[in-house]
Each structure stands twice: as structure tokens, then as C-alpha cells.
LUMVEX-62633 format. One record per residue (C-alpha): residue number from 1; x, y, z; residue in one letter. Coordinates in Angstrom, 3 decimals, m for minus. Each point is the difference from the previous one (the first is absolute). Layout:
<nodes>
{NUM,{X,Y,Z},'A'}
...
</nodes>
This chain:
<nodes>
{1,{m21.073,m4.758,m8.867},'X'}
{2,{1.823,m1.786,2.885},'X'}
{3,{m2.630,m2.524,2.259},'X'}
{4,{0.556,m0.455,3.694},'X'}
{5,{0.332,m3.984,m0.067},'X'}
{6,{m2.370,m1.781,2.420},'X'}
{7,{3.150,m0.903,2.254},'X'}
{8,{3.937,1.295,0.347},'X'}
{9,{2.234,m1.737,m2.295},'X'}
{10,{2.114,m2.969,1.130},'X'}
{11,{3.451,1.291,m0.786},'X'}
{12,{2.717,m2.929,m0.885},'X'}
{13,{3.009,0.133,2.377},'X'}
{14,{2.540,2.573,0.198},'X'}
{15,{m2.859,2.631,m0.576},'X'}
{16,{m1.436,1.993,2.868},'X'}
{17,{m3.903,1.041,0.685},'X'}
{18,{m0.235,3.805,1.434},'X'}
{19,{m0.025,m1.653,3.556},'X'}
{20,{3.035,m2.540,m0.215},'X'}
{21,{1.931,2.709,m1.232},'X'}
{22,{m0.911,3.173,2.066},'X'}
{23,{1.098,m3.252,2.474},'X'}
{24,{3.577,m0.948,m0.938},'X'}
{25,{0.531,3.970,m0.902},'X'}
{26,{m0.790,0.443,3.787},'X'}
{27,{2.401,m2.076,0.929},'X'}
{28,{2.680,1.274,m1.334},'X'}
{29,{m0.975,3.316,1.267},'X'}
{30,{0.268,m1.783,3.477},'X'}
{31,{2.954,m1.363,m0.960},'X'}
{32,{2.129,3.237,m1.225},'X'}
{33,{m1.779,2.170,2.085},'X'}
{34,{2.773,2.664,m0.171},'X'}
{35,{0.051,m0.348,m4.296},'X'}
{36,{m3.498,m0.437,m0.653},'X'}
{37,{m3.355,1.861,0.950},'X'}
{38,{m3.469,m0.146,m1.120},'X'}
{39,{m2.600,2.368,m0.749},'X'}
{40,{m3.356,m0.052,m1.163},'X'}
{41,{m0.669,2.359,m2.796},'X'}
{42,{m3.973,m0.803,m0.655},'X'}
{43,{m2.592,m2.412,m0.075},'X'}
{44,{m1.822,m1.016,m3.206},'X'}
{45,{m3.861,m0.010,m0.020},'X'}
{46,{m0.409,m3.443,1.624},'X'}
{47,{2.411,0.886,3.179},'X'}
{48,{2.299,m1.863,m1.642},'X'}
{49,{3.908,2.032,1.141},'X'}
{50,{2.473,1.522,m2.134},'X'}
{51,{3.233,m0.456,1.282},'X'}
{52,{3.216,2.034,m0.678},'X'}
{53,{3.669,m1.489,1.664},'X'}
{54,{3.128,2.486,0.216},'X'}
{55,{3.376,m1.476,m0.032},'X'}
{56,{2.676,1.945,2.150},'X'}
{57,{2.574,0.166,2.785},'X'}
{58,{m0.334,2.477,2.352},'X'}
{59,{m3.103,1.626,1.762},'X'}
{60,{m3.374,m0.390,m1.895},'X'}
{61,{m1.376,3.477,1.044},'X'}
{62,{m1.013,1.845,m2.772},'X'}
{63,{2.322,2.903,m0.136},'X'}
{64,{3.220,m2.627,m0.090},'X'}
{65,{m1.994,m1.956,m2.883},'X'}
{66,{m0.518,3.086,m1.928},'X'}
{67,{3.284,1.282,0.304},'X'}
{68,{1.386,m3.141,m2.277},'X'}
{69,{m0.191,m0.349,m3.835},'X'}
{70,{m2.592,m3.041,m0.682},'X'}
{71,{m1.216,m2.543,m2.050},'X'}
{72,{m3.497,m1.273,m0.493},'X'}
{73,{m0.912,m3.951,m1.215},'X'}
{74,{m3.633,m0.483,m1.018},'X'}
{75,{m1.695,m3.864,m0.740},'X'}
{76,{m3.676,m1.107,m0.868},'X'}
{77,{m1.772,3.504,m1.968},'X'}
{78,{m1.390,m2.439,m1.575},'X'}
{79,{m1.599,m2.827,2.359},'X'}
{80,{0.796,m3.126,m1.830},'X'}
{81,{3.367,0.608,m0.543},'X'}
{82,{0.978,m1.590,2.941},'X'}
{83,{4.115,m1.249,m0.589},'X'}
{84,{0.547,4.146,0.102},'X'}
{85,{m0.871,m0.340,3.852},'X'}
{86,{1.698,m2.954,0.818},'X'}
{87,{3.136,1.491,m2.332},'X'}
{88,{m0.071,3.307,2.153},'X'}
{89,{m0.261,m2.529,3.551},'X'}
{90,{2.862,m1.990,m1.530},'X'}
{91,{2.277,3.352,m0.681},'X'}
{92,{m1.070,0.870,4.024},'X'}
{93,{1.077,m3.209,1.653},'X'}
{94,{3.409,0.288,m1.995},'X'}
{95,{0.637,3.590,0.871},'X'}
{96,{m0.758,m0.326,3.961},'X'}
{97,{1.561,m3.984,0.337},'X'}
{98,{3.512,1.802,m1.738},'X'}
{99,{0.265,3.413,1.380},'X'}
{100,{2.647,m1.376,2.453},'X'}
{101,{2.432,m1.709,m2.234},'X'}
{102,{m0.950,2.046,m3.385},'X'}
{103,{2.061,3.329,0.100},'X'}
{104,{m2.203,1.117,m3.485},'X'}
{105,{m3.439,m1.064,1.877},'X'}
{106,{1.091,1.264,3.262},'X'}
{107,{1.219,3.471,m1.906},'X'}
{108,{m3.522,0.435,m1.581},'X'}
{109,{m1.908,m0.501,3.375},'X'}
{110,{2.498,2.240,2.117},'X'}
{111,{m0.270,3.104,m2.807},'X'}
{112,{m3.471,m0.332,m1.788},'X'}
{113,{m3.681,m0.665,1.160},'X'}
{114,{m1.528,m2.864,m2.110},'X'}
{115,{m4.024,m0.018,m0.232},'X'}
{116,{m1.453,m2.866,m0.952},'X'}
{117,{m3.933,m0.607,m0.685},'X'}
{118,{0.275,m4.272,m0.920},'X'}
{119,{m3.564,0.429,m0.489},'X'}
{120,{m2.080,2.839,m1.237},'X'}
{121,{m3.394,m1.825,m0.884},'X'}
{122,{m0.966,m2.620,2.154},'X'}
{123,{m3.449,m0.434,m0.820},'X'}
{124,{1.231,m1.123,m3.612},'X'}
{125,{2.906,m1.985,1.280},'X'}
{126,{m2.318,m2.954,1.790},'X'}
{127,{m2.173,m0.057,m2.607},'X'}
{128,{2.231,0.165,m3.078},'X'}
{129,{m1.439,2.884,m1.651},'X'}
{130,{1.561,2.954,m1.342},'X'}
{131,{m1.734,3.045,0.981},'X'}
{132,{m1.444,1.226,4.158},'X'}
{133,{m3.309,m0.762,1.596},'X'}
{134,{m1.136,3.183,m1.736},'X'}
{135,{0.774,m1.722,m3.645},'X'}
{136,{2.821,2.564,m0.672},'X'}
{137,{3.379,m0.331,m1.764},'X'}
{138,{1.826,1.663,3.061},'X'}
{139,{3.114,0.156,m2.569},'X'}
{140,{m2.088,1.925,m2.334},'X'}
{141,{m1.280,2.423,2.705},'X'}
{142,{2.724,2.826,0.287},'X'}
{143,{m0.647,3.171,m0.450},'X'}
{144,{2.824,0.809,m2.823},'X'}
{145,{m1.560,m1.245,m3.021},'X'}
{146,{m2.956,m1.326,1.493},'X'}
{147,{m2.935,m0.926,m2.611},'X'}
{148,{2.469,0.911,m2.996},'X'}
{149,{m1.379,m2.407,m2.985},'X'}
{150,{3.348,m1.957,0.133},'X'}
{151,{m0.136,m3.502,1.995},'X'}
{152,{m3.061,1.031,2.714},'X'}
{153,{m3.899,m0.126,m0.387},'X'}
{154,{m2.556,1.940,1.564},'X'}
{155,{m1.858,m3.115,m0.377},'X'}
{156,{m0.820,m2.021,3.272},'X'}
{157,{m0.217,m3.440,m2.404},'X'}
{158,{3.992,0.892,m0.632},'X'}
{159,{2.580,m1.562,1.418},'X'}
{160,{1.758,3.121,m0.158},'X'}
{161,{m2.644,2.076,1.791},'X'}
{162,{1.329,3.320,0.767},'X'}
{163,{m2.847,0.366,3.059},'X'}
{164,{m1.999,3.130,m0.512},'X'}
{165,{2.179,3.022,0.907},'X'}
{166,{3.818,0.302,0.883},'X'}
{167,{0.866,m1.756,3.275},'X'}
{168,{m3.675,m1.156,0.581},'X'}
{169,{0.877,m3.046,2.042},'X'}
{170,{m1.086,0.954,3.442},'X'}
{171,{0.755,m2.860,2.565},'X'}
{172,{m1.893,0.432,3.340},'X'}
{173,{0.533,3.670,0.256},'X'}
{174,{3.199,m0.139,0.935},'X'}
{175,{1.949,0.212,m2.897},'X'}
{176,{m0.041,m0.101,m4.150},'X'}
{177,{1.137,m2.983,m0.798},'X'}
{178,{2.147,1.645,m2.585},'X'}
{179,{0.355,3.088,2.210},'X'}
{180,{2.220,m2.338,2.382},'X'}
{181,{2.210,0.158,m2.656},'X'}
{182,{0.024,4.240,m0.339},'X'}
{183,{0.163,0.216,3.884},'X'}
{184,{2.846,m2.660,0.438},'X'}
{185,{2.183,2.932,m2.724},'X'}
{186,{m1.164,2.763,1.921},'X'}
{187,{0.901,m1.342,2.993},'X'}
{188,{3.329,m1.175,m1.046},'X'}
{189,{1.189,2.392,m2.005},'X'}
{190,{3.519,m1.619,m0.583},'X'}
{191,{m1.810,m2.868,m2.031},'X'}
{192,{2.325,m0.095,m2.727},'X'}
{193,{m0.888,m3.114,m1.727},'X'}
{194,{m2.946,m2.703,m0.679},'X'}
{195,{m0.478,m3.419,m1.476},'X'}
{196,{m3.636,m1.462,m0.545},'X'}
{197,{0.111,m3.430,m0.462},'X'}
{198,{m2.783,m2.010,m2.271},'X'}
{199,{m0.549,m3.032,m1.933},'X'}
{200,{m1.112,m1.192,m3.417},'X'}
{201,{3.028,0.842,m1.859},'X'}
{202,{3.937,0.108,0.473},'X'}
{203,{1.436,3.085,0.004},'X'}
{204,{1.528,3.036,1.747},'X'}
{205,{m2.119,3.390,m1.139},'X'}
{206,{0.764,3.600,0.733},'X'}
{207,{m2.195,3.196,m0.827},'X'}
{208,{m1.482,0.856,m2.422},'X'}
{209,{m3.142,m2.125,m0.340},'X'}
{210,{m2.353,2.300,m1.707},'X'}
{211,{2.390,1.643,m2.759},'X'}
{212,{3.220,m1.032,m2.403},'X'}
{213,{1.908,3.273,1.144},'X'}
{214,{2.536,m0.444,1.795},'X'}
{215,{0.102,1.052,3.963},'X'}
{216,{2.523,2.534,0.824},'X'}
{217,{2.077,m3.349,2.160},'X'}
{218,{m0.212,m2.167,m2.917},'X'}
{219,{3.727,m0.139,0.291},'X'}
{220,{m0.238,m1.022,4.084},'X'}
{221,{m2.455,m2.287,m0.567},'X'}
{222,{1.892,m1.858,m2.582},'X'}
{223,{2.994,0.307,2.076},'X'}
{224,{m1.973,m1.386,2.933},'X'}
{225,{m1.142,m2.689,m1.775},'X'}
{226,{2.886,m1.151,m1.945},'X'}
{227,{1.308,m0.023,3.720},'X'}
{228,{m2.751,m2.246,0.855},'X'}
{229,{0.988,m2.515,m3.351},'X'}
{230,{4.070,m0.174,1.416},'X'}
{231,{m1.198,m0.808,3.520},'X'}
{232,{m2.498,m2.589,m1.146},'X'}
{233,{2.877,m1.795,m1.581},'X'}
{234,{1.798,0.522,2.750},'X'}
{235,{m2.076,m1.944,2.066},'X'}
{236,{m0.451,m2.634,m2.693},'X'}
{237,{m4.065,0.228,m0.293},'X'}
{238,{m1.656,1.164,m3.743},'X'}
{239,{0.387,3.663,m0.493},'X'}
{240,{m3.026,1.989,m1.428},'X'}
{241,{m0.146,1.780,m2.861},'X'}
{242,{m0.809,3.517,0.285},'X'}
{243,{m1.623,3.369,m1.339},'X'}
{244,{m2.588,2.291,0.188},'X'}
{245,{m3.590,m0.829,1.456},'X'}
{246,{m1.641,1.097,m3.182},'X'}
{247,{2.121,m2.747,m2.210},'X'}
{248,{m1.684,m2.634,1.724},'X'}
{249,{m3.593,1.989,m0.551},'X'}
{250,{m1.650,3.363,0.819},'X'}
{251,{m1.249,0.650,3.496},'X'}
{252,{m1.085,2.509,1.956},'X'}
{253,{m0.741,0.749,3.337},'X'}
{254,{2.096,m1.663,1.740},'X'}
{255,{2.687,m0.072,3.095},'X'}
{256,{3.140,0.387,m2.034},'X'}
{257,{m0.693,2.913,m2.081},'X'}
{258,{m1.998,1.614,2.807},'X'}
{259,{2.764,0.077,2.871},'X'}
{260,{2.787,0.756,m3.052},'X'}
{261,{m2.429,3.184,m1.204},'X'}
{262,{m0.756,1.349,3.344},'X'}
{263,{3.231,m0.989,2.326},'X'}
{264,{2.906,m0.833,m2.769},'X'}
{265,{0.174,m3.379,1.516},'X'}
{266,{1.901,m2.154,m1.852},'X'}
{267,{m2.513,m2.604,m0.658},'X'}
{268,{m0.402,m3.398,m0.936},'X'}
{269,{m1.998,m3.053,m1.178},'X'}
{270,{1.407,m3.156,0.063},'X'}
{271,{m2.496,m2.391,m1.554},'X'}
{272,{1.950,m3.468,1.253},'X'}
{273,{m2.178,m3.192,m1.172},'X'}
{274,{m2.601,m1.249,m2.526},'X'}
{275,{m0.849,m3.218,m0.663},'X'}
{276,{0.352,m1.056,m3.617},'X'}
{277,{m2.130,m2.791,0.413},'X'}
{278,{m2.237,0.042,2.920},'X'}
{279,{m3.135,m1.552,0.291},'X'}
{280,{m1.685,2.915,2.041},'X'}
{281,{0.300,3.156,1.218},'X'}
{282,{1.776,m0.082,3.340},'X'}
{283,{2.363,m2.287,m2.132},'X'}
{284,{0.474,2.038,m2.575},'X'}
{285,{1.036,3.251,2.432},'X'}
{286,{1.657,m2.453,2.336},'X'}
{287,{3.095,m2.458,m0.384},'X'}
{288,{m0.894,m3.519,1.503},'X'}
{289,{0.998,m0.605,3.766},'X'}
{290,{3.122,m1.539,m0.824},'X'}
{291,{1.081,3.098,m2.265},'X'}
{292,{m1.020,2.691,2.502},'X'}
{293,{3.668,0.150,1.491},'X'}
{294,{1.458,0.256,m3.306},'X'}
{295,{m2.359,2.985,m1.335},'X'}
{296,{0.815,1.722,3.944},'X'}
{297,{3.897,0.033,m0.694},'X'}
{298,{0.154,1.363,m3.580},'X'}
{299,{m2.417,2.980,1.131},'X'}
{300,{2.627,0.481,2.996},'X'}
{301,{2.593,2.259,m2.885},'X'}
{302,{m2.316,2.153,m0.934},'X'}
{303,{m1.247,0.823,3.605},'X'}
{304,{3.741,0.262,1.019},'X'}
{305,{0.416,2.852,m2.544},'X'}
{306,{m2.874,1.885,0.886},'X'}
{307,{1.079,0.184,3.757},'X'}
{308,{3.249,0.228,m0.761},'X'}
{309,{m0.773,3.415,m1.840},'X'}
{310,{m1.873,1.344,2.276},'X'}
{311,{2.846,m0.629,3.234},'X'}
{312,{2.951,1.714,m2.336},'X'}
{313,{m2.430,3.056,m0.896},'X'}
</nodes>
């Protein structure tokens, strides 16, 4: 079972607490005021804010935002994966810094809504532990699947802790920590497409993670993703290899299958760094500070795709 240390972690530079980034985030809200907006989807059980950014020209009133196809970006499920928030703050900056003199970037923004939750679990993120104050696997607490034998536990002492029922995670009353996630689709309908990003391994995954059948957009998703190998080159960064969830092993429970089952989102995981050799945990889930740039940019195709989908649907 994850323990609270005595103290917050001392992150090595390039990496961002909860604070320092909810920080430089608000700046760039302040300074693309007319791109960028912020909203505050929830609070975890220590008051602790979970915030959601949308990416868009035009008005930000709801009925304009709803009328567009989007795309959603998700980092830090799991707390101590912390490169997957910096990675999603990285893909940010470059989008708003570029929508000027990029006529791809400036296309996507201009046609398409694009969500983005850099950081789902904060309590885990400052601390460097996987799971929320509660002690549950929040990517293992969906309600398709949830509790099926393969890759959860209904055992606190897990690391994969599916929590005790089907969206259990109840932060301050005001919303389900996973139930952000179910009112962010049914408020946007036009979500078309999802990437949840996560470290520990190096690859791109798409649905299914709980069976070897194939999904009925087996075909798209390989399509997407060889799409997602040609523009990696393109950029010149490592491509990732590629396949179904279930290949890498069986899980259930989680974001990806859920929001493909219930909303035929085209869904992703794109697991983007381990460390072969690391001395400890944050190091293993985490690429050194001088490596954190490098690990940001070859995430950037795969994002690129995602949205991409969703602003020609």
C-alpha cells in the first residue's frame, strides 16, 4: 500500500509540484486569454483542485464549445508518473506559442475543442505514489470492466486497487473523481477522440485491455497509429511500437476501454518512459531532468494524431 511520506518530495528541475504548475499553466491562460480557459472540474479529498484547460478560438461559452468536434489529453492517473504531466504542459506551450505562424496548429484550434486534464491525481503526484488519498488505482476504477479478475484487485494492499464499487472516488462532494471524466463526454458530446498518457513502459496502446478479440476499429486504430509511427519519423524523435493494451498485459477497469465501451471514443494510452536502470521509483517512471525535453517531444506525434482526428471528424 502507498505511504504518505513525512514531507512533499523535492522534485529535480524541469519537474513541476501541483502548485508551480497550476502556476505557469495560469500564465499562459493570462497570456492567450482568447485560446485558452480554465475550469475546475473537482477537488480531491484534501481540497486539493482538479483542473481541466480547453484549447480554442472563438467564444468559450458552452454552446460554441459544444458545437465543435474535440479532443481530450489526460496526464498523472497514476500519481508518480509525473513526465506524463509535464509531457501534456510541454504539448500546451507548443500549441498556444505557434497558433499564429502554424497553419496545422492554428487549423486544429480554429475547428476542434481540445480538453486537456495535465493532472488528474495530485495527491499522488507530490508524493510519488501511484494511487489517490483514498489508496485507489483511479485507472482501475471505471465502471466497464470494473473488478473483472484481469489486471485489478479488490485488495486495498494492491497497487492495482480497484476501490470498492465502480466510480467510488468521491472528492469533496463535488464530483467523482472518475465521474469528471463521464461528465466532461456528456457534456461534450462531439468528443471524438482520447489519449491517456502514463509511464513505466514505451508504447502506444489502444483497446482492448481486458480481452484478445479484436475491437470492431481494430483497423482505425492501427491506421491511427501507424499514422502516429510516420509522423514520429517525421519529426526525427523514436517512434513507439504499437498494439493492443492486452499485449502488453490484462487490465481492467480502466479509462481507455471505459470511454471506447460507453462513447466509441477512439482511445488511447501512450505509455512514453521507463527507466531501464533507475535507482528508485520516481526514477524509474521519470527520465532525469536533462531528458525531460526529449521524452516531451517524442510524445508530441502521438498527441498530434489524436487531435488531429478528432478536428477532421
Amino acid at each position: 500500500m502507498d505511504k504518505k511520506p513525512s514531507r512533499d518530495f523535492n522534485f529535480p528541475p524541469n519537474y513541476h509540484t501541483v502548485q508551480t504548475l497550476s502556476k505557469d499553466l495560469e500564465k499562459l491562460c493570462s497570456q492567450y486569454p482568447d485560446l485558452i480557459a480554465k475550469y475546475k472540474l473537482g477537488e480531491t479529498i484534501e481540497k486539493k483542485d482538479i483542473l481541466g484547460y480547453i484549447i480554442s478560438s472563438g467564444k468559450k461559452e458552452e454552446q460554441e464549445l459544444k458545437s465543435k468536434p474535440a479532443s481530450l489529453v489526460i496526464g498523472c492517473h497514476h500519481g508518480r508518473e509525473c513526465i506524463t504531466s509535464e509531457a501534456i504542459y510541454y504539448a500546451m506551450k507548443l500549441l498556444l506559442k505557434n497558433y499564429s505562424s502554424d497553419d496545422q496548429f492554428r487549423t486544429w484550434i480554429d475547428h476542434s475543442v481540445i480538453i486537456l486534464i495535465p493532472l488528474l491525481n495530485p495527491h499522488g503526484h507530490d508524493i510519488v505514489v501511484r494511487k489517490n488519498a483514498n489508496n485507489v488505482d483511479l485507472n482501475r476504477n471505471y465502471t466497464f470492466n470494473w473488478g473483472n479478475e484481469n489486471g485489478t484487485s479488490r485488495d486495498p494492499f494492491s497497487e492495482v486497487y480497484c476501490g470498492p464499487s465502480p466510480l467510488s472516488e468521491i472528492e469533496a462532494q463535488l464530483a467523482n473523481q472518475m465521474k469528471i471524466i463521464d461528465d466532461l463526454f456528456l457534456k461534450y458530446k462531439n468528443i471524438k477522440s482520447s489519449i491517456d498518457l502514463h509511464s513505466g513502459t514505451e508504447v502506444i496502446l489502444h483497446p482492448w485491455g481486458w480481452t484478445y478479440d479484436k475491437c470492431a476499429d481494430y483497423d482505425l486504430f492501427q491506421k491511427l497509429c501507424k499514422q502516429m509511427e510516420e509522423k514520429a519519423r517525421e519529426q526525427q524523435v523514436l517512434p513507439f511500437e504499437y498494439g493492443p493494451a492486452i499485449t502488453l498485459y490484462p487490465t481492467s477497469g480502466t479509462y481507455m476501454d471505459h470511454v471506447y465501451q460507453f462513447y466509441h471514443n477512439i482511445s488511447f494510452v501512450d505509455e512514453i518512459y521507463y527507466g531501464k536502470w533507475s535507482n528508485n521509483i520516481f526514477e524509474f517512471f521519470n527520465p532525469p531532468s536533462d531528458k525531460v525535453e526529449t521524452v516531451c517531444k517524442r510524445t508530441l506525434p502521438a498527441i498530434s494524431v489524436v487531435i488531429d482526428y478528432a478536428a477532421r471528424s
